[in-house]
C-alpha positions in Angstrom: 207.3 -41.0 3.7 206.5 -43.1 0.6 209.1 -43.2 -2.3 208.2 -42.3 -5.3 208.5 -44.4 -8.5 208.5 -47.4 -7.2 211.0 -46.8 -4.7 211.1 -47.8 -0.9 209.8 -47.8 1.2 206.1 -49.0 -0.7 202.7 -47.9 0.6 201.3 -51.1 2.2 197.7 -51.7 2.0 196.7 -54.5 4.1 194.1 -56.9 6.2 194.8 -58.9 9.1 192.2 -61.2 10.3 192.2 -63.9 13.6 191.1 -67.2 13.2 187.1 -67.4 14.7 186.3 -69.1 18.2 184.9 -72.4 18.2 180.9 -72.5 18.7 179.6 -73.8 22.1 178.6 -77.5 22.3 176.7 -79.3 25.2 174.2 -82.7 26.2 171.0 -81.8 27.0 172.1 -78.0 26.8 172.5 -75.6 23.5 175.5 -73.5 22.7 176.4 -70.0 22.0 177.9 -68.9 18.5 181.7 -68.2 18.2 182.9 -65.0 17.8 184.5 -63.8 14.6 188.6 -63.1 14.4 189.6 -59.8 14.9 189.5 -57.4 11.9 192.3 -54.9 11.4 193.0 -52.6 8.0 194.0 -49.6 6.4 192.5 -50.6 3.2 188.6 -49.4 4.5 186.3 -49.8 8.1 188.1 -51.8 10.2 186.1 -53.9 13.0 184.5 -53.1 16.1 183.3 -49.6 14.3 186.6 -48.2 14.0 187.7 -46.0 11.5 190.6 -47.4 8.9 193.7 -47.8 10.2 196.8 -45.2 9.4 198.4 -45.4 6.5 201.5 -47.7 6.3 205.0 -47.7 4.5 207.3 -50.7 4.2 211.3 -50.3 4.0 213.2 -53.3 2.5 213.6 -56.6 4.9 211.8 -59.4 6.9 208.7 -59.4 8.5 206.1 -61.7 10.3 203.6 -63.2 8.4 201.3 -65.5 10.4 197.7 -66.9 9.8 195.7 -68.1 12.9 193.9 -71.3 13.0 190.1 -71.2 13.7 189.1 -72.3 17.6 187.3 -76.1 17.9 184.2 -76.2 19.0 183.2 -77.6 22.5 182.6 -81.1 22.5 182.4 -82.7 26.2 184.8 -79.6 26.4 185.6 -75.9 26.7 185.0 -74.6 23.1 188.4 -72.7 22.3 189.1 -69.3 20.9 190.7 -68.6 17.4 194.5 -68.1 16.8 195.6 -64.6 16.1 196.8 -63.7 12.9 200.1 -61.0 12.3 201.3 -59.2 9.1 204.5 -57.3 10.9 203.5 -55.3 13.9 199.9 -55.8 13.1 197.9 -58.1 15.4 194.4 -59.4 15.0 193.5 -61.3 18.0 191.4 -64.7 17.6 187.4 -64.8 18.4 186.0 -65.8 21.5 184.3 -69.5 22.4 181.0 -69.6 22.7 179.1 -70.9 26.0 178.2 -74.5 26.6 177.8 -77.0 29.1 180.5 -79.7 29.3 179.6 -83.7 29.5 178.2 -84.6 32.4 176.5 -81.0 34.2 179.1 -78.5 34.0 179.3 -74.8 32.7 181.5 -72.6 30.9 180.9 -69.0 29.9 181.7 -67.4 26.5 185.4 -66.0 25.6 186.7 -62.8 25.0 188.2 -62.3 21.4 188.7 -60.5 18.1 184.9 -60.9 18.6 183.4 -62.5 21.4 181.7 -65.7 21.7 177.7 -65.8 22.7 175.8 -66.9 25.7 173.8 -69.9 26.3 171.2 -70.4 29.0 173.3 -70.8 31.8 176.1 -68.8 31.2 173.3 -65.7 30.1 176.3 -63.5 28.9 177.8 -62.8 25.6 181.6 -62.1 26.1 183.1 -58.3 25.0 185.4 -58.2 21.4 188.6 -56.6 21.7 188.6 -52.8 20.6 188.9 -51.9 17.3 188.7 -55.3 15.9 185.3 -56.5 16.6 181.8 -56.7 19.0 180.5 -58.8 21.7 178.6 -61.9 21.5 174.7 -62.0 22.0 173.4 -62.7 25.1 171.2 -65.4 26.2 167.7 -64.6 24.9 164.6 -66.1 26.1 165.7 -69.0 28.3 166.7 -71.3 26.3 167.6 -69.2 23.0 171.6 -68.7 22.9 173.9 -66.0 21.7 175.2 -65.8 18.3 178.9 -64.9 18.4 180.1 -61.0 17.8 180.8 -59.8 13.9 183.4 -57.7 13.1 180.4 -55.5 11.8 178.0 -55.9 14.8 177.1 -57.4 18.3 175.4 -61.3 17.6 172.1 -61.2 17.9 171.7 -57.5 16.0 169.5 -59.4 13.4 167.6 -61.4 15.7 168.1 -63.6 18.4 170.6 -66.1 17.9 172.3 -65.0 14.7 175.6 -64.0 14.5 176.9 -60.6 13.9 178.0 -60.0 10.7 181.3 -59.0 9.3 182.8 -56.2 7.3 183.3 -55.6 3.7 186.7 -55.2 2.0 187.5 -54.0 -1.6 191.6 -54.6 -0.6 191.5 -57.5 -3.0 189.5 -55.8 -6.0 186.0 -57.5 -5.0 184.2 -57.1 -2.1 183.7 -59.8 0.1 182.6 -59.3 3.9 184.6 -61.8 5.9 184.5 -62.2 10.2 181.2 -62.8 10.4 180.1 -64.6 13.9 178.2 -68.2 14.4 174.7 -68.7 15.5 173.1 -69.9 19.0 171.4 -72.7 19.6 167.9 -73.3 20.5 166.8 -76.0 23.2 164.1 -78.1 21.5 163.9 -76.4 18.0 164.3 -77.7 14.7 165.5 -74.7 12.8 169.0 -74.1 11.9 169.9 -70.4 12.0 172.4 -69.2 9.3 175.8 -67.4 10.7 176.6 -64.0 10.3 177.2 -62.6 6.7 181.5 -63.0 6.1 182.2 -67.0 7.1 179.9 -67.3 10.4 179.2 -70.9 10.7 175.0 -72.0 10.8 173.7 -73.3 14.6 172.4 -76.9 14.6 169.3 -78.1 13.5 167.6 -80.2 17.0 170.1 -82.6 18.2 172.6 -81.6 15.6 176.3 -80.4 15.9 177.2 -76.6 14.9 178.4 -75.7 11.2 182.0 -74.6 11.0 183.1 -71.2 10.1 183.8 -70.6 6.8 188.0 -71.1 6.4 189.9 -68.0 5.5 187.4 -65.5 7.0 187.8 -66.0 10.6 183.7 -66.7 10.9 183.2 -68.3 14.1 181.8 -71.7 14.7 177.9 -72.4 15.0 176.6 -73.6 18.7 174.9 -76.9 19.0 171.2 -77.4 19.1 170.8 -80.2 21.5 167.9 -81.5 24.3 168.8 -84.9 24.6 171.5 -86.2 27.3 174.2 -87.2 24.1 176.7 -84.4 24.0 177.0 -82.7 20.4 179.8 -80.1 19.3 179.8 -76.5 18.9 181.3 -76.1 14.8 184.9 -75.5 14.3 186.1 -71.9 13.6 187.2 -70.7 10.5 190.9 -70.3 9.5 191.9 -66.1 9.5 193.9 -64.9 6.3 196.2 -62.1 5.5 196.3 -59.9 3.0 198.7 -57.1 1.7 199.2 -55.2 -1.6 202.2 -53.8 -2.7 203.2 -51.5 -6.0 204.1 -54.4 -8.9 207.9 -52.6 -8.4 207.9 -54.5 -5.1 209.2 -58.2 -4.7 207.7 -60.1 -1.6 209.8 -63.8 -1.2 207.9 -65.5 1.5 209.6 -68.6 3.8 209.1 -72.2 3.0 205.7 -72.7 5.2 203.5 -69.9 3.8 200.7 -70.9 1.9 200.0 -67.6 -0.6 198.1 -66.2 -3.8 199.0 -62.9 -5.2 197.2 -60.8 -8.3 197.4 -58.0 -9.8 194.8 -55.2 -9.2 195.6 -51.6 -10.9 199.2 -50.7 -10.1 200.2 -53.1 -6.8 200.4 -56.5 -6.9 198.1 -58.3 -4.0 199.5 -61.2 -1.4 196.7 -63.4 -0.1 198.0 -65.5 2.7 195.5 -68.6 3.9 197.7 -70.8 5.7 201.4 -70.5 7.5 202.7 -73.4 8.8 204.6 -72.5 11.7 204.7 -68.9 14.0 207.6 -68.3 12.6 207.0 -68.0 9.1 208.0 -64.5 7.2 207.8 -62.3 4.0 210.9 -60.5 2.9 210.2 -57.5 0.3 212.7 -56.6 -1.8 
C-alpha cells in the first residue's frame, strides 16, 4: 500500500522504452524498417495493445535505471536490434533489425524485438514484437516493396505498404507525445521516401539513398535503404530509448554519476526523464 502524506513508499508512475532496431541496408537490394523499442507503462496503453500496467509503489533505496542505445543499421552487415531499457524490475526489450541483403549476395531476415523489424524481398517476413510491448514488422509487399518495422501502436505496414507502425501516446510527462514509432521499407527502383511511423520512426531512403535514423529518446526504429544499384547503402540508425518516472515532490530521487536526467514538476509529483545512462550499471536511489 501507498503512504499517505508523502510518506513511503510513493506511487510510481512510469515509462520504460527500448532503444529501436537498426533499419535494413543492402547493394542492389532494399531494406526493411526497424522495429520500435518496447513500450511498457502504468501511466496509460501500454504497447502491443495491452492494457496499463499495475500500479506501482516504491519503498526507500536503489534501483536500476538504464536507457538502451538504438540498433545500427545494416551496412555490408546484419542490421542490429535496440538495447533494452530498465527502471527497477521493469524491462522494455530493444526493436528488431530490419531485413537486408549483406555486401556481396547474402541474406538476413528481420529481428524479433520490443517491436519487430520488417521484411524485404527476400527475406518476405516481418519478425513478431514481444508481448505487451509492441507488434510485428510488415511483411514484404509486392516484390520488391519492404516492410516497415512494428509500432508500439500497430503492425508496419497498417497505413500502407512500407510505413512503419506507429507508436503510442503518453500524457506521463504532462504533454502528449507518441514515441516508439517503427521505420519505413524500402522500395527497389523508386524515388519516394516514405516517412516512419508517428513517435520517432525513422523515414526509408529516397532511390539509392541510406535510411533516416530513428528519432533519439523515442526508441523509433531506423528507416531501410532504398537502393538498385550494386553500391551497398545503410539501413538508418535506431533511436536512443528513454525512461521516465514521476514521483510525489515529497520524494528525493539522487541518481549515480553516469545518468543523463531532466525532472519537472507536473501537479503534485515531480517527473524524472532519463535519455542517456552511461554504463548498465547506473542507478537512482529515492529517498
Amino acid at each position: 500500500m501507498s503512504g499517505v502524506f508523502g510518506t513511503p513508499p510513493f506511487p510510481c508512475l512510469y515509462l520504460v522504452i527500448g532503444g529501436g532496431g537498426g533499419g535494413g541496408g543492402g547493394s542492389n537490394e532494399t531494406g526493411g524498417g526497424g522495429g520500435a523499442g518496447g513500450y511498457r507503462t502504468n501511466a496509460g496503453l501500454s504497447g502491443g495493445g495491452a492494457a496499463s500496467e499495475s500500479a506501482l509503489s516504491l519503498s526507500l533505496g536503489t534501483y536500476s535505471v538504464i536507457v538502451g542505445a538504438g540498433g545500427a543499421g545494416g551496412a555490408g552487415s546484419a542490421s542490429v536490434a535496440g538495447s533494452s531499457s530498465t527502471f527497477s524490475s521493469f524491462v522494455s526489450a530493444g526493436g528488431g533489425g530490419g531485413a537486408g541483403r549483406l555486401y556481396g549476395g547474402s541474406y538476413y531476415a528481420a529481428s524479433v524485438g520490443g517491436s519487430g523489424g520488417g521484411g524485404s524481398t527476400s527475406n518476405t517476413t516481418g519478425a513478431v514484437g514481444t508481448a505487451n510491448q509492441g507488434f510485428a514488422g510488415g511483411d514484404n509487399e509486392a516484390s520488391d516493396t519492404n516492410g516497415g518495422g512494428g509500432g508500439a501502436g500497430e503492425i508496419g505496414n497498417t497505413d500502407g505498404a512500407r510505413f512503419g507502425g506507429d507508436g503510442v501516446s503518453s500524457s506521463i510527462t504532462g504533454t502528449a507525445v507518441i514515441r516508439a514509432g517503427g521505420g519505413s521499407g524500402g522500395d527497389y527502383g523508386t524515388t519516394n521516401s516514405v516517412p516512419g511511423g508517428d513517435g520517432g520512426g525513422g523515414a526509408s531512403g529516397g532511390t539509392n539513398e541510406a535510411g533516416f535514423a530513428g528519432t533519439e529518446n523515442t526508441g523509433g526504429g531506423g528507416g531501410g535503404c532504398n537502393m538498385n544499384s550494386d553500391v551497398q547503402r545503410a539501413g538508418g540508425a535506431g533511436g536512443s530509448g528513454v525512461v521516465i518516472f514521476a514521483l510525489p515532490i515529497q520524494a528525493t530521487a539522487t541518481f549515480s554519476g553516469g545518468v543523463t536526467q531532466t525532472s519537472a514538476v507536473v501537479g503534485v509529483n515531480r517527473v524524472y526523464t532519463v535519455t542517456a545512462t552511461s554504463t548498465t550499471d547506473e542507478t537512482v536511489t529515492i529517498s
